[in-house]
N, CA, C and O atoms as CSV, one atom per row, in Angstrom:
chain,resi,resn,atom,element,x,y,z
A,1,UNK,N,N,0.830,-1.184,0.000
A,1,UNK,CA,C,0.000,0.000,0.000
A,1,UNK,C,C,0.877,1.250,0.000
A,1,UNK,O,O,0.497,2.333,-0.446
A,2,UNK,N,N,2.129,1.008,0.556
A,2,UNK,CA,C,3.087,2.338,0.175
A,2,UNK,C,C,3.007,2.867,-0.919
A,2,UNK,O,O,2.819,3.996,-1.372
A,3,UNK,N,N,3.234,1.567,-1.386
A,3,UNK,CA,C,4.079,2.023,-2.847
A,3,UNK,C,C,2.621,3.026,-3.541
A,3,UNK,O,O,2.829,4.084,-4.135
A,4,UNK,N,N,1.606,2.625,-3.389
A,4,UNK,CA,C,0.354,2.893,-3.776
A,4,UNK,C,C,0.253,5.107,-3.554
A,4,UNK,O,O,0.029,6.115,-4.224
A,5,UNK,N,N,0.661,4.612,-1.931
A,5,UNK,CA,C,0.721,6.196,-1.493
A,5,UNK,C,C,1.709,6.861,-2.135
A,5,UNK,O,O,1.672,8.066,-2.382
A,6,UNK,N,N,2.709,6.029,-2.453
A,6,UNK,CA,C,4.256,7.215,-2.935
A,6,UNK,C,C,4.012,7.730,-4.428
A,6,UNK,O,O,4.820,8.576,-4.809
A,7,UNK,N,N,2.878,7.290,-5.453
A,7,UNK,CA,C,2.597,8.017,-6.057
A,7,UNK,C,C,1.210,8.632,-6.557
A,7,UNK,O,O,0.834,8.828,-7.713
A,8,UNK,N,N,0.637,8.849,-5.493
A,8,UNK,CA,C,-0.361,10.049,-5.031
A,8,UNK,C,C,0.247,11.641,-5.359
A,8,UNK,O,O,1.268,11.986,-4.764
A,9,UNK,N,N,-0.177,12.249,-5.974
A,9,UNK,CA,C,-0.634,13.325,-6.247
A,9,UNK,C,C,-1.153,14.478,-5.086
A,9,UNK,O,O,-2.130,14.179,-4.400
A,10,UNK,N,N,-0.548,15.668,-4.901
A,10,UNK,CA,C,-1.364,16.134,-3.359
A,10,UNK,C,C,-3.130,16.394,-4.241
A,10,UNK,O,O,-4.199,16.489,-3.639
A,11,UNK,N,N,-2.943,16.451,-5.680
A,11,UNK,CA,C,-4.622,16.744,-5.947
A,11,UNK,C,C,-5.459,15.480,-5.523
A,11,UNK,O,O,-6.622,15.478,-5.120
A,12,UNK,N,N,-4.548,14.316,-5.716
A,12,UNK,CA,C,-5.248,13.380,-5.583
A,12,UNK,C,C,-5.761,12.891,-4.008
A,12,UNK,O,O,-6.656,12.188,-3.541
A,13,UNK,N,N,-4.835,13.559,-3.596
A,13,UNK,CA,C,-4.850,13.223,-1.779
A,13,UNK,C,C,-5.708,13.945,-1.530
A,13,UNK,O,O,-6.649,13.471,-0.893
A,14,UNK,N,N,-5.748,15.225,-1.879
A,14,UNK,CA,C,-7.065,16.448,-1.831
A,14,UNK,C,C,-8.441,16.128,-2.300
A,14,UNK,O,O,-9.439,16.768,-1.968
A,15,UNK,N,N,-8.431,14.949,-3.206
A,15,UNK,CA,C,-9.667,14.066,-4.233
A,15,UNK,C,C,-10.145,13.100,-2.613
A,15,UNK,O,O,-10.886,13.387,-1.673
A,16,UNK,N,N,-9.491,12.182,-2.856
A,16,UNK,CA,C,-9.674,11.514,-1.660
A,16,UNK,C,C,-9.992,11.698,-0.599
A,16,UNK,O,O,-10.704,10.846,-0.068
A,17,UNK,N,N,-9.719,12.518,-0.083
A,17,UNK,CA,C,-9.806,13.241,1.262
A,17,UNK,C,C,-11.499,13.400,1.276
A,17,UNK,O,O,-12.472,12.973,1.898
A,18,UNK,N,N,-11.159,14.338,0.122
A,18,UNK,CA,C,-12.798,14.944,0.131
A,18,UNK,C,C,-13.784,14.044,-0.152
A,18,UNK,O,O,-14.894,14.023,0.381
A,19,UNK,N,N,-13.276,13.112,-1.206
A,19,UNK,CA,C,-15.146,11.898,-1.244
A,19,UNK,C,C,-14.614,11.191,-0.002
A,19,UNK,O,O,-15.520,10.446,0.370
A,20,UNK,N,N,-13.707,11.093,0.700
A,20,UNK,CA,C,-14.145,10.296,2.057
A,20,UNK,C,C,-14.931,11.396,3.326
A,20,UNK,O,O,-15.771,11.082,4.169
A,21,UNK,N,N,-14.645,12.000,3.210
A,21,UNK,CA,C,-15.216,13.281,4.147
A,21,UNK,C,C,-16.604,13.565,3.785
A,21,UNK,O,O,-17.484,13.764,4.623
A,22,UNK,N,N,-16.803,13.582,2.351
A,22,UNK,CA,C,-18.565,13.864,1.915
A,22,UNK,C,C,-19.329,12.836,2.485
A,22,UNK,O,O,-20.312,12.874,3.225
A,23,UNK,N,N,-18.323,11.380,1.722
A,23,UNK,CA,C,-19.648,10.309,2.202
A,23,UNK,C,C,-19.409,10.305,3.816
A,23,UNK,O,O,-20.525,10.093,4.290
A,24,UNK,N,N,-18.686,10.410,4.629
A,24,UNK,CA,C,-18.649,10.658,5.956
A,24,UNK,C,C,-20.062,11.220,6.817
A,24,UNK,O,O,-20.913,10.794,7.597
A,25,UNK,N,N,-19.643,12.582,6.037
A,25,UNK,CA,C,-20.822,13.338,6.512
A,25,UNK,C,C,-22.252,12.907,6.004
A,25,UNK,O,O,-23.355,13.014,6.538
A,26,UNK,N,N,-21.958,12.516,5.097
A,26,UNK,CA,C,-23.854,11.871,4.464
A,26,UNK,C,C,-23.674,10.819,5.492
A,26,UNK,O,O,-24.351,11.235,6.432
A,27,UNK,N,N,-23.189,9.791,5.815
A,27,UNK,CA,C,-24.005,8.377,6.343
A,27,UNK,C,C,-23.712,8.598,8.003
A,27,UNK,O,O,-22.881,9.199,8.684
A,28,UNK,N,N,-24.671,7.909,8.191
A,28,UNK,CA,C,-25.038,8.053,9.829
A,28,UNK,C,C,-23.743,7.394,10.356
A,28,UNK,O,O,-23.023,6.705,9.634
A,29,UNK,N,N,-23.410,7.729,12.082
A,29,UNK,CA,C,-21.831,7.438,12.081
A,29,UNK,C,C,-22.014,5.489,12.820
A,29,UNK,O,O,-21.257,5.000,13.659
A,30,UNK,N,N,-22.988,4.914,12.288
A,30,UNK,CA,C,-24.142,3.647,12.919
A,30,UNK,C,C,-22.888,2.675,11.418
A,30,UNK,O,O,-22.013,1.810,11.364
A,31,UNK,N,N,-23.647,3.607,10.504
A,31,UNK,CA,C,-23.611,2.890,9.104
A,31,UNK,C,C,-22.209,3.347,8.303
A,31,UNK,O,O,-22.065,2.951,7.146
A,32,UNK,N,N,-20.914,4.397,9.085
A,32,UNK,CA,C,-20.105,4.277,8.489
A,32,UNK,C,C,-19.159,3.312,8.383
A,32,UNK,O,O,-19.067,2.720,9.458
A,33,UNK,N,N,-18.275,2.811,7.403
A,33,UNK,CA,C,-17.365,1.732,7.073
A,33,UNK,C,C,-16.159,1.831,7.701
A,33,UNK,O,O,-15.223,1.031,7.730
A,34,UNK,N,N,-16.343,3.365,8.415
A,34,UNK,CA,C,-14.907,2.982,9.477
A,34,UNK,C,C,-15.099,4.247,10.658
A,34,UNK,O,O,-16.211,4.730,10.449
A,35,UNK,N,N,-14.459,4.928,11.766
A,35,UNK,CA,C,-14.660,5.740,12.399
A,35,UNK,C,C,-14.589,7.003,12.066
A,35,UNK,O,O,-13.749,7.731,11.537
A,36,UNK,N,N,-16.737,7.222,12.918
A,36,UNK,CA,C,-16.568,8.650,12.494
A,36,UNK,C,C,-15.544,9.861,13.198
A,36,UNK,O,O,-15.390,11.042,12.885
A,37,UNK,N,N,-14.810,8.884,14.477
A,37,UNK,CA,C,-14.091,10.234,14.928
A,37,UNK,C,C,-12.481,10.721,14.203
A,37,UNK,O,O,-11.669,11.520,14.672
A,38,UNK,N,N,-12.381,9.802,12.727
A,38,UNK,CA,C,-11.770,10.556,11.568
A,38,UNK,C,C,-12.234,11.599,11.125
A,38,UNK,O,O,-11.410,12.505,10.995
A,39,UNK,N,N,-13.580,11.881,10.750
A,39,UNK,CA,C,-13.726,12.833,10.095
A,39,UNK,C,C,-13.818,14.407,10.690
A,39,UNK,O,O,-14.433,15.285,10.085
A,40,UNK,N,N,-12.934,14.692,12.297
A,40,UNK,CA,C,-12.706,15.419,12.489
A,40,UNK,C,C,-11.241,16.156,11.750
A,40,UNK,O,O,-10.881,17.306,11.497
A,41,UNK,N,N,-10.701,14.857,11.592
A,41,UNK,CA,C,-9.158,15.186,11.203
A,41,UNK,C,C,-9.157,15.090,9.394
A,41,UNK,O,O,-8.017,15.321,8.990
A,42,UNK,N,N,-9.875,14.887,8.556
A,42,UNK,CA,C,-9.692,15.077,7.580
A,42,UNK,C,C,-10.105,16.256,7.151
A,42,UNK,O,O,-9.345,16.660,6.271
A,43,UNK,N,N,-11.159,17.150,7.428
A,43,UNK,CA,C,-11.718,18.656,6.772
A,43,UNK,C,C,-9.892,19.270,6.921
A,43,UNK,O,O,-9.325,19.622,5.887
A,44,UNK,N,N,-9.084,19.333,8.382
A,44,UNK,CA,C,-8.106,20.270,8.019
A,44,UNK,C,C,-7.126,19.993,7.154
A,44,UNK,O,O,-6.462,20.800,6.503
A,45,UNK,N,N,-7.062,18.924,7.164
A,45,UNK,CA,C,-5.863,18.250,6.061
A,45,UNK,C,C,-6.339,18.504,4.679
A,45,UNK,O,O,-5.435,18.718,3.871
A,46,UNK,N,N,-7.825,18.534,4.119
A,46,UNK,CA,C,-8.474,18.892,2.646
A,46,UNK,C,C,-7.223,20.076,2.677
A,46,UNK,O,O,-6.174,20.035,2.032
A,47,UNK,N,N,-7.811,21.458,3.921
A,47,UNK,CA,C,-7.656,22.689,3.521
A,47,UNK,C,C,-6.267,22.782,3.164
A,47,UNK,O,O,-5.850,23.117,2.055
A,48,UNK,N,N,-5.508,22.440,4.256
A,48,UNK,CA,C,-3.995,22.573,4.078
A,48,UNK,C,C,-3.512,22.358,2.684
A,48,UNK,O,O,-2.818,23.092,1.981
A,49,UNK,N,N,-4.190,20.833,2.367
A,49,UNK,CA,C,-3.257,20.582,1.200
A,49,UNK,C,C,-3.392,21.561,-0.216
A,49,UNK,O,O,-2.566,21.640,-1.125
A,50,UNK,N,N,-4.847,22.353,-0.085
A,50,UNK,CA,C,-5.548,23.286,-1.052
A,50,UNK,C,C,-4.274,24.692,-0.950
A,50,UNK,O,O,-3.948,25.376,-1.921
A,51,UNK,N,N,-3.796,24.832,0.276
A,51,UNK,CA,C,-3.305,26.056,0.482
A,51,UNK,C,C,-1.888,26.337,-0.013
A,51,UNK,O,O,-0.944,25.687,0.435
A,52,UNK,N,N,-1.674,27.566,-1.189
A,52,UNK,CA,C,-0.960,28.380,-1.704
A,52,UNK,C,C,0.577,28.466,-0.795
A,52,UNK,O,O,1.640,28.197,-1.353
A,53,UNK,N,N,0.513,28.825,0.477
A,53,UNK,CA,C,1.817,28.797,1.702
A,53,UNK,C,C,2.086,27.584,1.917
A,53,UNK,O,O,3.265,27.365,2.196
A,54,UNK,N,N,1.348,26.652,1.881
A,54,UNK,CA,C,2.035,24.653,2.448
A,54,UNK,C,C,2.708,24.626,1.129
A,54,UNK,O,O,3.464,23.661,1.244
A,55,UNK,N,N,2.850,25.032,0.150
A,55,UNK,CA,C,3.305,24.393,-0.974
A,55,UNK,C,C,5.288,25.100,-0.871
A,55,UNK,O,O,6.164,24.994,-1.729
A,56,UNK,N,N,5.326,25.459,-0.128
A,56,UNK,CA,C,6.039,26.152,0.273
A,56,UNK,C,C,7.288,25.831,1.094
A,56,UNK,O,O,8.432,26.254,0.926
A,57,UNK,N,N,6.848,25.045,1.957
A,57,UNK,CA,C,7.278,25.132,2.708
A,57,UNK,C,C,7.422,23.251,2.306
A,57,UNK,O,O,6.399,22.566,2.324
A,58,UNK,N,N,9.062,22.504,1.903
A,58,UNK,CA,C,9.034,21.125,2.180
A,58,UNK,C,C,8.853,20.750,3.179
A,58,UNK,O,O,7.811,20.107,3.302
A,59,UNK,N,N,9.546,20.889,4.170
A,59,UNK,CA,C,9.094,19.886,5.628
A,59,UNK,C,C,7.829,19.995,6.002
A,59,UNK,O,O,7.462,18.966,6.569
A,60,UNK,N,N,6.908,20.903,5.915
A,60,UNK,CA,C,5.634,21.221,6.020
A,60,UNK,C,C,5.403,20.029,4.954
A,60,UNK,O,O,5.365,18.831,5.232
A,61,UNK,N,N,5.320,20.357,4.231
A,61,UNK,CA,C,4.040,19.515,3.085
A,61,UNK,C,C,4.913,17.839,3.137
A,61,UNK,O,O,4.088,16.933,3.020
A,62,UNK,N,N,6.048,17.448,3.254
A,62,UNK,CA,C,6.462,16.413,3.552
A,62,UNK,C,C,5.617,15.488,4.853
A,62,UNK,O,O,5.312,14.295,4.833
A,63,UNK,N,N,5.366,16.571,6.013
A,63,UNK,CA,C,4.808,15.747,7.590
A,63,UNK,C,C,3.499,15.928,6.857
A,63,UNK,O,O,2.957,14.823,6.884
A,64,UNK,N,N,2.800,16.712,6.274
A,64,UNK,CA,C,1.452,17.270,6.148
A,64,UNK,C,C,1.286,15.479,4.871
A,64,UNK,O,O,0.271,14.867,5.204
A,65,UNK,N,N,1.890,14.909,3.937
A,65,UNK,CA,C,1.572,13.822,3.242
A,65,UNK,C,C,1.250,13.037,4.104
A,65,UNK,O,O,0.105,12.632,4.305
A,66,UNK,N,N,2.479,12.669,4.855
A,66,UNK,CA,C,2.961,11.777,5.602
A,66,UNK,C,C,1.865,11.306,6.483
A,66,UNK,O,O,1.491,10.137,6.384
A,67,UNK,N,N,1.196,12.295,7.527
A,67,UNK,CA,C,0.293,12.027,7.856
A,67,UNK,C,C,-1.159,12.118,7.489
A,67,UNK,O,O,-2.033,11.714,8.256
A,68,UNK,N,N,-1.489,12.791,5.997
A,68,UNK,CA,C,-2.564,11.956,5.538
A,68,UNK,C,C,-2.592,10.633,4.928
A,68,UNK,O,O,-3.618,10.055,4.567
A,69,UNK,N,N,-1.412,10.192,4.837
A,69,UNK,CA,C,-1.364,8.738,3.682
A,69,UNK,C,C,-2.023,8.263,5.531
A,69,UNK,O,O,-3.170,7.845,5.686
A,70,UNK,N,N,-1.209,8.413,6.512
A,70,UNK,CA,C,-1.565,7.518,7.530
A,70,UNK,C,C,-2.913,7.257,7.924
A,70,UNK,O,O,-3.477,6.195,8.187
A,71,UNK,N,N,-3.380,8.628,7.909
A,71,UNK,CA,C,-4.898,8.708,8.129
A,71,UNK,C,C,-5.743,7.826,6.955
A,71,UNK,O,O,-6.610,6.980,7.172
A,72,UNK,N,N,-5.240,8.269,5.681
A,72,UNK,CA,C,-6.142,7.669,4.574
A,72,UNK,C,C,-5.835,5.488,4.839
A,72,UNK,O,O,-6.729,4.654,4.701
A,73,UNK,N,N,-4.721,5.257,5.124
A,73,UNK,CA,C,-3.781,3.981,5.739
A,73,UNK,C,C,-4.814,3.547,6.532
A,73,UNK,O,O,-5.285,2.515,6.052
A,74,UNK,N,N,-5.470,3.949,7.719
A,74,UNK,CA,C,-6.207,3.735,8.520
A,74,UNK,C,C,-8.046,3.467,8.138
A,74,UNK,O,O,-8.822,2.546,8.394
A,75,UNK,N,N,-8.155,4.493,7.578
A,75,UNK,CA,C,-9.122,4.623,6.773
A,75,UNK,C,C,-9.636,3.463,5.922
A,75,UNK,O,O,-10.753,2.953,5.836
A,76,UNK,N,N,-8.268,3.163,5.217
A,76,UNK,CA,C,-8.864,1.391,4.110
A,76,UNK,C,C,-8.775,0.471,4.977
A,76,UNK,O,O,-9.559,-0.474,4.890
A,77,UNK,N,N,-7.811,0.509,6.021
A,77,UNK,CA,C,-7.608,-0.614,6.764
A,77,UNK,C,C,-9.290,-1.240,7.997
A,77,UNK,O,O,-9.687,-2.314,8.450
A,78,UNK,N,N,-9.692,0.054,8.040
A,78,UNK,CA,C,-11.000,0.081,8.954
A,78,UNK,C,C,-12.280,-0.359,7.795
A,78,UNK,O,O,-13.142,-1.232,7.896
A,79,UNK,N,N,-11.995,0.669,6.632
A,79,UNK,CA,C,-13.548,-0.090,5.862
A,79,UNK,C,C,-13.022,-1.598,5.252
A,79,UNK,O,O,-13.955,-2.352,4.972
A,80,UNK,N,N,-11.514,-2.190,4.986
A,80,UNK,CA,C,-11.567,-3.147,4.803
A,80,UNK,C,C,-12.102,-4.439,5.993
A,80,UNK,O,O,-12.852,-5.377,5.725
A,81,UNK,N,N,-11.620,-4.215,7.002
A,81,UNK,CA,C,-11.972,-5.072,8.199
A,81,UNK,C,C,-13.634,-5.091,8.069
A,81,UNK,O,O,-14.306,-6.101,7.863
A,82,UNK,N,N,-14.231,-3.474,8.273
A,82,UNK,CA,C,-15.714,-4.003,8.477
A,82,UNK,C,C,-16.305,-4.691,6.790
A,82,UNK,O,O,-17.471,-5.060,6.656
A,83,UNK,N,N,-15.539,-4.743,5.927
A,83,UNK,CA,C,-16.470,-5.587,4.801
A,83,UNK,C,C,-15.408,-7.075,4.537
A,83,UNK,O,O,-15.743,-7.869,3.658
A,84,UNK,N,N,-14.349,-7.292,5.239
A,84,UNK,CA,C,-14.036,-8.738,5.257
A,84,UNK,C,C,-15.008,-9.590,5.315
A,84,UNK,O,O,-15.035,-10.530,4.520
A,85,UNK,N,N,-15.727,-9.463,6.017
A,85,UNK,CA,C,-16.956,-11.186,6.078
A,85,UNK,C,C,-17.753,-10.904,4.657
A,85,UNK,O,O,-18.255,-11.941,4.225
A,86,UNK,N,N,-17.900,-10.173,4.136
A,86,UNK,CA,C,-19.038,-9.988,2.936
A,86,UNK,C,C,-18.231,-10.264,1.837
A,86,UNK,O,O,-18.698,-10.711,0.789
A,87,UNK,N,N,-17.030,-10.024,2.009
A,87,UNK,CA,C,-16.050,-10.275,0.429
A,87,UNK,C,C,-15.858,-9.539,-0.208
A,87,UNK,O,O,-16.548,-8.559,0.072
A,88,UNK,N,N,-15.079,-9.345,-1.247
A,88,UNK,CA,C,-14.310,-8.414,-2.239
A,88,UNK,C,C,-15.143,-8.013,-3.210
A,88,UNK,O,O,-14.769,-7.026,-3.844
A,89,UNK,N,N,-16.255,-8.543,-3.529
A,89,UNK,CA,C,-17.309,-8.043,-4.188
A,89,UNK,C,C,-17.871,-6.090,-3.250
A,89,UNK,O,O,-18.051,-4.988,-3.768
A,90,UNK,N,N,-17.939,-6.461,-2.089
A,90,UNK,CA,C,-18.514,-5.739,-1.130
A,90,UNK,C,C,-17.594,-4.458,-1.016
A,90,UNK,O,O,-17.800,-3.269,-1.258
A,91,UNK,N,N,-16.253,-5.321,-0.449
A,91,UNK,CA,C,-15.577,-4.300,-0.404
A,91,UNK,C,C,-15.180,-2.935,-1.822
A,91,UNK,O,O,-14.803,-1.771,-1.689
A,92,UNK,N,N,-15.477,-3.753,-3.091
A,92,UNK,CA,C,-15.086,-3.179,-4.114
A,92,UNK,C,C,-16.137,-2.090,-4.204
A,92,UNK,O,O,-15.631,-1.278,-4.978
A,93,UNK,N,N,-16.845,-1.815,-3.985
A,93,UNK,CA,C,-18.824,-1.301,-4.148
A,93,UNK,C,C,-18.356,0.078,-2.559
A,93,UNK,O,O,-18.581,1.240,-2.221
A,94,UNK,N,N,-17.704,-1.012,-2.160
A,94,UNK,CA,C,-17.326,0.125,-0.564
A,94,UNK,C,C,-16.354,1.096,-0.759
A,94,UNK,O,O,-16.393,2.293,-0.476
A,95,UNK,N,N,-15.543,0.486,-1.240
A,95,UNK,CA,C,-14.524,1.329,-1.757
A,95,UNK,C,C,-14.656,2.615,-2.525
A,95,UNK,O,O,-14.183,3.722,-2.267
A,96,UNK,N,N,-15.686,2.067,-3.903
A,96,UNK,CA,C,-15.549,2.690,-4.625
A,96,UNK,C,C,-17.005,4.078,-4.193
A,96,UNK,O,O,-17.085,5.114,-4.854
A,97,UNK,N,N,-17.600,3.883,-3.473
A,97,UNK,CA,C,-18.276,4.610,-2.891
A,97,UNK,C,C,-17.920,6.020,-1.964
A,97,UNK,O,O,-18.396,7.148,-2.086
A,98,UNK,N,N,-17.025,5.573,-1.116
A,98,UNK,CA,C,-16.041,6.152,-0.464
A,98,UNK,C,C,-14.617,7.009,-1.332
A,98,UNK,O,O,-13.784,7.825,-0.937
A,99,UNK,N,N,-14.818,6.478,-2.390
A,99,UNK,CA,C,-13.703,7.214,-3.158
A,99,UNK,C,C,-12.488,7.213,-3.116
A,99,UNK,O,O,-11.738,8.138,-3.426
A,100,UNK,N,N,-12.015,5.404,-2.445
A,100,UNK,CA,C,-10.894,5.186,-2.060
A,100,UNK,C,C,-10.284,3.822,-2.966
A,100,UNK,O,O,-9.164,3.386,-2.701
A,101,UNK,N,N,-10.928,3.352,-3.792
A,101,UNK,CA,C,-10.690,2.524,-4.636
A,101,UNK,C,C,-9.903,2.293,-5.490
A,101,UNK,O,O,-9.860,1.240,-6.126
A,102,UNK,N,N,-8.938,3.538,-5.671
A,102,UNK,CA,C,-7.699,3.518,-6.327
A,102,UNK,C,C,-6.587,3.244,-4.829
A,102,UNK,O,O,-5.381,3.382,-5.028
A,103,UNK,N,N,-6.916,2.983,-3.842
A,103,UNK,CA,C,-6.001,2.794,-2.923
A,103,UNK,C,C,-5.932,1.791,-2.019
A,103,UNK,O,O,-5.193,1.726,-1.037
A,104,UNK,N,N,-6.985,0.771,-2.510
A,104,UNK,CA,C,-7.497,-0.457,-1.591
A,104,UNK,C,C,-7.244,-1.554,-2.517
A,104,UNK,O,O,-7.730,-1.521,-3.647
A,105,UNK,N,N,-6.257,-2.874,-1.980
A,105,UNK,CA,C,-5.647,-3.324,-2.992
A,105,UNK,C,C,-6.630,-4.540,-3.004
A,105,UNK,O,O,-6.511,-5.121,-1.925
A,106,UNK,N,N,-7.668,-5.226,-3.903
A,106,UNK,CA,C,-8.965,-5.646,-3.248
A,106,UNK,C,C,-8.110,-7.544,-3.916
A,106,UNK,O,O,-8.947,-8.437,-4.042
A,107,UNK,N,N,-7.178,-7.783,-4.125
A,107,UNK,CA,C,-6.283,-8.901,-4.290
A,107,UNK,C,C,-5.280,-9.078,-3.353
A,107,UNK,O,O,-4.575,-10.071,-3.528
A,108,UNK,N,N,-5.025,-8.338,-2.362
A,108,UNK,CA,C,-3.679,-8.299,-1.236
A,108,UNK,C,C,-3.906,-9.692,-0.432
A,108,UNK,O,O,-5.060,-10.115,-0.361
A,109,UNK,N,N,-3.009,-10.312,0.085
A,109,UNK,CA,C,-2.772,-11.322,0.781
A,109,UNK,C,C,-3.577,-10.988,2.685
A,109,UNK,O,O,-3.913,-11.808,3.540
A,110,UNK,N,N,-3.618,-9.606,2.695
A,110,UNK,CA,C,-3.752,-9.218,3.823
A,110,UNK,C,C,-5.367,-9.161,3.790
A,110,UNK,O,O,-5.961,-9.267,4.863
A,111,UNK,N,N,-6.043,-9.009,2.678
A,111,UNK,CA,C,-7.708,-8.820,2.600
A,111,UNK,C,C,-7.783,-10.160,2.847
A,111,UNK,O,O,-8.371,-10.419,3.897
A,112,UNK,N,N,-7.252,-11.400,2.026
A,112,UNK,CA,C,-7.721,-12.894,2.175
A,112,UNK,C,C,-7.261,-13.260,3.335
A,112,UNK,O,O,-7.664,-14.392,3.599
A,113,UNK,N,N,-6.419,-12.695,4.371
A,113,UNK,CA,C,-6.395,-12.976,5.564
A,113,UNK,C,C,-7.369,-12.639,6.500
A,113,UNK,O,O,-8.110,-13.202,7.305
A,114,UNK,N,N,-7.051,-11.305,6.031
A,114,UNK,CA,C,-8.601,-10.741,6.992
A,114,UNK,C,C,-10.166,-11.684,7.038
A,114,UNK,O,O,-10.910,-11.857,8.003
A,115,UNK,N,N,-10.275,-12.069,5.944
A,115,UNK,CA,C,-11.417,-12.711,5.699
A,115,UNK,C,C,-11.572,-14.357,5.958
A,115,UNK,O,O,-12.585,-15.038,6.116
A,116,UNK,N,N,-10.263,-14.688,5.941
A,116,UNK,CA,C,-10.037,-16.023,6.433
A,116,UNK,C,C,-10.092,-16.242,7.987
A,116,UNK,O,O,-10.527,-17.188,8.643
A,117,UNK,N,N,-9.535,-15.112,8.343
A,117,UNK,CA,C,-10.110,-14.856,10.351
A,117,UNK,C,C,-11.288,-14.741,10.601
A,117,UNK,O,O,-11.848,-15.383,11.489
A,118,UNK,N,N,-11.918,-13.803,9.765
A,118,UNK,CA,C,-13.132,-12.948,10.246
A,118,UNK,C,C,-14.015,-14.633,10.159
A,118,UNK,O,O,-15.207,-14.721,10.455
């Protein structure tokens, strides 16, 4: 999944961010695919990465990736767990809903594990 993050785009991280944050806010926090107490921490990370001065500054926008890949990291890792028992069909439909489907590897050794536990 690194390798996945290391060539992200900050537009694309800014893409992402935001359809995970929309559908966030649309679905009840009962029926979201992973925790709603992320979606406090993604609105500031959208803005930052939008902003004219972060671009500016490397070590800034270096920690500022760094810790959205983690957040977004967390993010697949949580809607993958809650759609392990339903399968890769599910998860693919979840994914791609969420707007994270270019970053959820729905063939990884680690999904058929997950699902082989669950």
């Amino acid at each position: 999944m690194e390798a996945i993050f290391a060539t992200l785009t900050d537009k694309q991280r800014v893409e992402t961010l935001n359809n995970v944050y929309q559908k966030g806010i649309a679905t009840s926090a009962e029926a979201l695919a992973f925790s709603a107490d992320k979606l406090v921490y993604l609105k500031p990370f959208i803005s930052k990465l939008m902003t004219q001065d972060y671009l500016e500054d490397l070590t800034s926008r270096m920690m500022t990736r760094q810790i959205v890949d983690e957040l977004l990291a967390e993010i697949v890792d949580e809607v993958t767990l809650t759609c392990s028992r339903k399968g890769n069909a599910t998860l693919a439909k979840v994914a791609s809903d969420y707007g994270i489907k270019a970053i959820v590897d729905l063939g990884s050794k680690t999904n058929y594990e997950l699902k082989k536990v669950a």
